[in-house]
Phi, psi and omega in degrees: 000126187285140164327347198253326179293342186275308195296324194293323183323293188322285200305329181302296186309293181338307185301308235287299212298320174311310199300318181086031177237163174225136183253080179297337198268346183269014156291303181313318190287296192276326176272333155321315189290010183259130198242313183274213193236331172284319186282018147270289206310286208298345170247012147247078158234286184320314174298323179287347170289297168341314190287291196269342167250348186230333201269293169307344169241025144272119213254350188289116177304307174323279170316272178010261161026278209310299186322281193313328202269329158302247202351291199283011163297281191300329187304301164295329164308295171299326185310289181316305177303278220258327195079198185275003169246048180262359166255131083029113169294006181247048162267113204271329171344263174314348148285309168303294207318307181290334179265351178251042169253087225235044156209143216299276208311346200278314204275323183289314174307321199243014164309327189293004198265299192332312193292332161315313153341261161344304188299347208252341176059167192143209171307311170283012159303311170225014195258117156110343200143163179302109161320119012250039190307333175321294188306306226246350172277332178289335177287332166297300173330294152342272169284333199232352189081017199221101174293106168263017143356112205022042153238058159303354160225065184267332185287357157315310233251316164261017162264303188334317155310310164305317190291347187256014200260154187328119196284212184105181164274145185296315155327267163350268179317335183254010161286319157245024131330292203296298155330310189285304164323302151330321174296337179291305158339291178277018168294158147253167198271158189222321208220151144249126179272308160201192189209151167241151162284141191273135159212132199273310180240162172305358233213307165267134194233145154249144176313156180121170185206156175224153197226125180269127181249153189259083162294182182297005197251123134355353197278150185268128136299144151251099194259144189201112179057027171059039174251156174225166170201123202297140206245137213201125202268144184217014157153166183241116176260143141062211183281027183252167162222155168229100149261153172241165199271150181290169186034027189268122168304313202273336183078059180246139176218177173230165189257131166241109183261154172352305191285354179109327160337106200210157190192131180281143177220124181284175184317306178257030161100342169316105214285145194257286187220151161262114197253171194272137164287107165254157176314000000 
């Protein structure tokens, strides 16, 4: 892919992002129009340049976004058009999609592919750890900060949880991913409530901090890696509140107390981390 070819992509997506549109139907139309097996190969070659030439050295969040949540557009789009068998176990494509993607509704949206995937073997078999640890850590990750790293054996239970989450088209769901994430975008910031040190294992703090914030929606937030994700109070014990992150797969929320105190909880309330106030 030439320097010259990379800026027009780069400005194409820029327009995408302003407009707040991805132009599926002139999607349907170019991956229909692919007939042989070479023009597939050459054209998830092209998402994977986009992934790796365009996508990874994009630091504007806004464009990021744009970028990622198009390729898995298209990603689902081929799947869907030609059917399953234009994927290739040595295909990597639909792995980067998920893994250079940082947003929870996104991930969510685009699970039935992992799994197309998975059934079909190959490279995600083993890319990052024994499939799916790769995989179910980046949705942890994602949404809570939180690493599941050798605890296999919590993924049952919880792909059994990916797997049950809303169907539809694949299409569809990260298109309107995509509108909402935009709506997000253009929120301000009005309030910070407090911040934490991110930490990933009960055990390990890394640099850096997360934060619950007040935007211009009146609504409480969790900004993290300058993403943010809307926040859902779902009750009040004692001096505490429990919230959950919106759309979060796992049934995990957190106790935020008065003092500032805040702490991830799994489904049957067992505390995952207690996290550091920071300064």
């Amino acid at each position: 892919m030439t320097k010259k070819i990379l800026l027009t992509t780069i400005l194409l997506f820029a327009i995408k992002t302003s407009s707040a549109q991805i132009p599926i139907d002139e999607y349907k139309t170019e991956i229909s129009n692919l007939k042989t097996e070479k023009e597939l190969e050459a054209y998830w070659s092209k998402l994977q340049k986009i992934d790796q030439e365009i996508l990874v050295k994009t630091d504007d969040i806004r464009k990021a976004d744009s970028i990622s949540i198009d390729n898995m557009i298209r990603t689902a789009l081929i799947l869907k058009i030609h059917g399953e068998k234009v994927y290739k176990p040595n295909n990597i494509v639909p792995i980067l999609n998920m893994t250079h993607n940082y947003i929870g509704n996104c991930q969510n949206a685009f699970w039935p592919i992992i799994e197309t995937c998975a059934k079909i073997g190959g490279i995600i078999d083993n890319f990052g750890g024994k499939y799916p640890a790769y995989q179910i850590d980046g949705v942890a990750l994602t949404f809570y900060g939180y690493s599941l790293y050798g605890q296999e054996s919590k993924y049952p239970e919880l792909i059994k949880k990916m797997s049950a989450l809303k169907k539809g088209s694949v299409v569809s769901n990260l298109l309107e991913a995509f509108k909402y994430q935009t709506k997000l975008h253009n929120l301000t910031e009005i309030e910070v409530l407090n911040r934490w040190q991110l930490q990933p294992f009960h055990n390990k703090k890394e640099e850096g901090v997360f934060e619950f914030v007040k935007m211009s929606d009146d609504f409480i937030y969790l900004r993290k890696h300058k993403h943010i994700q809307k926040l859902i109070l779902t009750k009040t014990k004692g001096n505490s509140k429990i919230f959950r992150i919106e759309n979060e797969p796992f049934g995990w929320s957190y106790i935020y107390g008065e003092d500032g105190s805040l702490s991830l909880i799994d489904n049957e309330e067992n505390e995952l981390i207690n996290y550091t106030l920071a300064k």
